[in-house]
N, C-alpha and C positions, 0 to 999 in steps of 0.2 A: 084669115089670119090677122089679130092683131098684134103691130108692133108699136109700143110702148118707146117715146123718145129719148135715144137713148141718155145714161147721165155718169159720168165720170169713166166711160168704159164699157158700164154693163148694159144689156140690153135684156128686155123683159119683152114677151109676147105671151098672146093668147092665139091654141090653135083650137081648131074645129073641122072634123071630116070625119068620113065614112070611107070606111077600106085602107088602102094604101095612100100614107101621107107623104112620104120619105123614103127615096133609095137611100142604098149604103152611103153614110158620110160619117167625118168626123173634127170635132171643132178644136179649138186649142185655147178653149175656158171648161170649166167644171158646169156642167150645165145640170142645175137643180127644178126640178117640177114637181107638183100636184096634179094629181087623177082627180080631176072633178064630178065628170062624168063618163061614163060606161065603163069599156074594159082597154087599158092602152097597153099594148103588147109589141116588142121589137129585140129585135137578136143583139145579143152582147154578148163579147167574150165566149162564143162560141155554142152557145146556147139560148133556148126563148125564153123571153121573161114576160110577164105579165104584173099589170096593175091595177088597180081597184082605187073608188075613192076613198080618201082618206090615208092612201099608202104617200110616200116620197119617193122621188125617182134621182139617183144619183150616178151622173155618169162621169166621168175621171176624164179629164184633158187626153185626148189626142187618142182615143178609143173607138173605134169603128160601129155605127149599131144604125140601125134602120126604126124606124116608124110605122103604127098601123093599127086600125081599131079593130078591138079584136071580136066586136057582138055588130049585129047589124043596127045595133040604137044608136052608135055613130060613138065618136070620141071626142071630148074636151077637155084641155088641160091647160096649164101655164107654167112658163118656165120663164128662170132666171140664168144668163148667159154672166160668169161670175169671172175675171180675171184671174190666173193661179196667183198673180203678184200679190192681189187683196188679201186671199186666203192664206199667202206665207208671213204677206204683215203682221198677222194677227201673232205672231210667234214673234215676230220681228225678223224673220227670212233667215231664223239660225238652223232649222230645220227642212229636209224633204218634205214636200208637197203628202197630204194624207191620204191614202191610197185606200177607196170602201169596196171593196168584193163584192158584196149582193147590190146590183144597182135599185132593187126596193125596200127598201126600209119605212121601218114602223116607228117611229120618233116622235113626241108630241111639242119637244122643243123644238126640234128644227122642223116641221110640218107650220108649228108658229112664226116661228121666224121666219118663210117663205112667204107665209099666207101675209104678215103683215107688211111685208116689201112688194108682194104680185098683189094685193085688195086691189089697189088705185093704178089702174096702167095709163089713167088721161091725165096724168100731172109726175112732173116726177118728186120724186125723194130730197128732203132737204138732207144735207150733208148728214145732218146728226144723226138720223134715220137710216139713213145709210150704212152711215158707218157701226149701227148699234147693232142689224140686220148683219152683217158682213160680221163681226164680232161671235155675235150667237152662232150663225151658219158655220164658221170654221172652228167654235169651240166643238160643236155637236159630231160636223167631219171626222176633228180629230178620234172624238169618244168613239165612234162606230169603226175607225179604221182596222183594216185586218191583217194592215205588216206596219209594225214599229215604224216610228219616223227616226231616221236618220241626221246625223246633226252633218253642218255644213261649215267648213270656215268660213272666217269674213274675208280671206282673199279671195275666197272664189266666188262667195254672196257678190263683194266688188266685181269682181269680173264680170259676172253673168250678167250685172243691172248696167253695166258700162256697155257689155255688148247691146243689151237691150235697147238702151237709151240711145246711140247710134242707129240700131236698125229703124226705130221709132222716126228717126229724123231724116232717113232717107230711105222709106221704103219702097217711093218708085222710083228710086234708080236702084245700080249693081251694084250689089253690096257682096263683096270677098274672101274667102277665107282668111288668106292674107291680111285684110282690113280689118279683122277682128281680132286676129292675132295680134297683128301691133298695139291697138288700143287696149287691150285686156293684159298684155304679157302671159300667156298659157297658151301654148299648143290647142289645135282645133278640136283634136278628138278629145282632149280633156272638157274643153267648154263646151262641147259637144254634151258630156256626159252630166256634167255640174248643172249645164240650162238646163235639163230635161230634168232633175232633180228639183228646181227651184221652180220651173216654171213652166213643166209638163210638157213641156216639147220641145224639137229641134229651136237652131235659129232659123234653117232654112222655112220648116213649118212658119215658125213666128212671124218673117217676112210677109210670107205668102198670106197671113191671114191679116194682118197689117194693109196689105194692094187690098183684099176682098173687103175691110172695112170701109176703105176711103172709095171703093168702088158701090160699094151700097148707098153710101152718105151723095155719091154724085147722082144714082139712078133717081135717088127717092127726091130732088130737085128738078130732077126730069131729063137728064144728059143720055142724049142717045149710048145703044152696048159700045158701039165701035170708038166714038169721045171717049168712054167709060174705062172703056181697054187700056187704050191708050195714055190714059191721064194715069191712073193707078200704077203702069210699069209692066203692064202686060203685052207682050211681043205682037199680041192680036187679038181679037173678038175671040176665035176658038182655043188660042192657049187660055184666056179670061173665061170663058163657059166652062173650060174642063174642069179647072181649079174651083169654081165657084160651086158646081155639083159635086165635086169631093167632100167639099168643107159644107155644105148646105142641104145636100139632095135632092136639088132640084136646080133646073136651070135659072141665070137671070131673068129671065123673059116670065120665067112660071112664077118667081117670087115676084117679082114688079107685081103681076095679075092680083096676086095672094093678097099680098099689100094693100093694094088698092082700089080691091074690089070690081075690077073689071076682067073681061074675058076676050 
């Protein structure tokens, strides 16, 4: 596995394997890939899907699905890990998040727009590239979406990026229903409903994958799991492994490996 450093958020990789890559997990970014090579096959939404090169692979924030090549020639692909925030930007966050049903699609815009953000993964993205990339990718979303986008007020746009910005700023420590309520002004279950709206998942999710970022950024410097746990806001090494193979599918230990090419 190559991962690509990341830049503003997103994070790009290149995988490569035979068989099974991936238990059941699920991220809380819209994760967009290319079939490069052979056949990439993994359950969504309650059924198998399968890929080919040349197809797109779109999976929708906070969606459960597994990994696996599906021919013995082995599997390679690349994918782009994409913020919902980016994607509601592009509307200016007046809208729900775009919601694509088939997670394969045949697209030559956005199969473009992918391939020229994933071409270079040893250097990153100048902003403007970026942001042209992020642009195309969430016009394209929108065009294939398969349930209307829903408009959002700006009180609750505010609230949800005020929650956000908060959780952002202390995600390892506790952070409280209570504490969100106040800074937001809206009851939990409403921002409850609004974040998941704007930006495809819980807060509690958001947190959690917030500890798994800044726990990746200390592994891949070299910080033992148990520092690693620790620093990030996790109670212990095995509450930090659990979370980490939900959101990833694999444990830290195996990613480390993946990463960096040792065994």
């Amino acid at each position: 596995m190559r991962v690509a450093t990341p830049s503003r958020g997103v994070e790009r990789i290149e995988a490569r394997f035979h068989g099974n890559g991936f238990s059941p997990h699920r991220h809380d970014t819209y994760a967009l890939g290319l079939t490069l090579h052979g056949v990439q096959t993994f359950r969504y939404r309650g059924a198998e899907r399968f890929s080919n090169p040349g197809n797109v692979i779109v999976l929708h924030p906070d969606e459960v699905h597994d990994g696996a090549a599906g021919t013995d020639d082995g599997l390679i692909y690349r994918m782009i890990y994409l913020p919902p925030e980016r994607i509601g930007a592009v509307g200016g966050h007046r809208s729900a998040l775009p919601f694509v049903g088939n997670p394969v699609v045949a697209d030559a815009g956005l199969w473009q727009a992918l391939a020229d953000i994933l071409g270079d993964l040893d250097h990153e993205p100048d902003d403007l590239a970026l942001d042209d990339a992020v642009m195309r990718i969430a016009t394209s979303l929108t065009q294939q979406a398969s349930i209307p986008r829903k408009g959002v007020t700006a009180t609750a746009r505010i609230a949800v990026l005020s929650a956000r910005d908060f959780i952002e700023d202390r995600c390892s420590e506790a952070v409280r229903s209570e504490d969100l309520e106040a800074i937001t002004g809206i009851d939990r279950y409403e921002l409850a409903r609004q974040f998941r709206r704007l930006l495809g998942t819980s807060p509690h999710r958001y947190l959690v994958m917030r500890r798994l970022e800044q726990a990746k950024r200390l592994m891949s410097i070299g910080t033992g799991l148990a520092e690693t746990a620790a620093a990030a806001g996790f109670s212990d090494q095995a509450h930090f492994t659990r979370h980490f193979r939900k959101a990833f599918g694999m444990t830290p230990g195996r990613w480390n490996e993946l990463r960096t090419g040792s065994r």
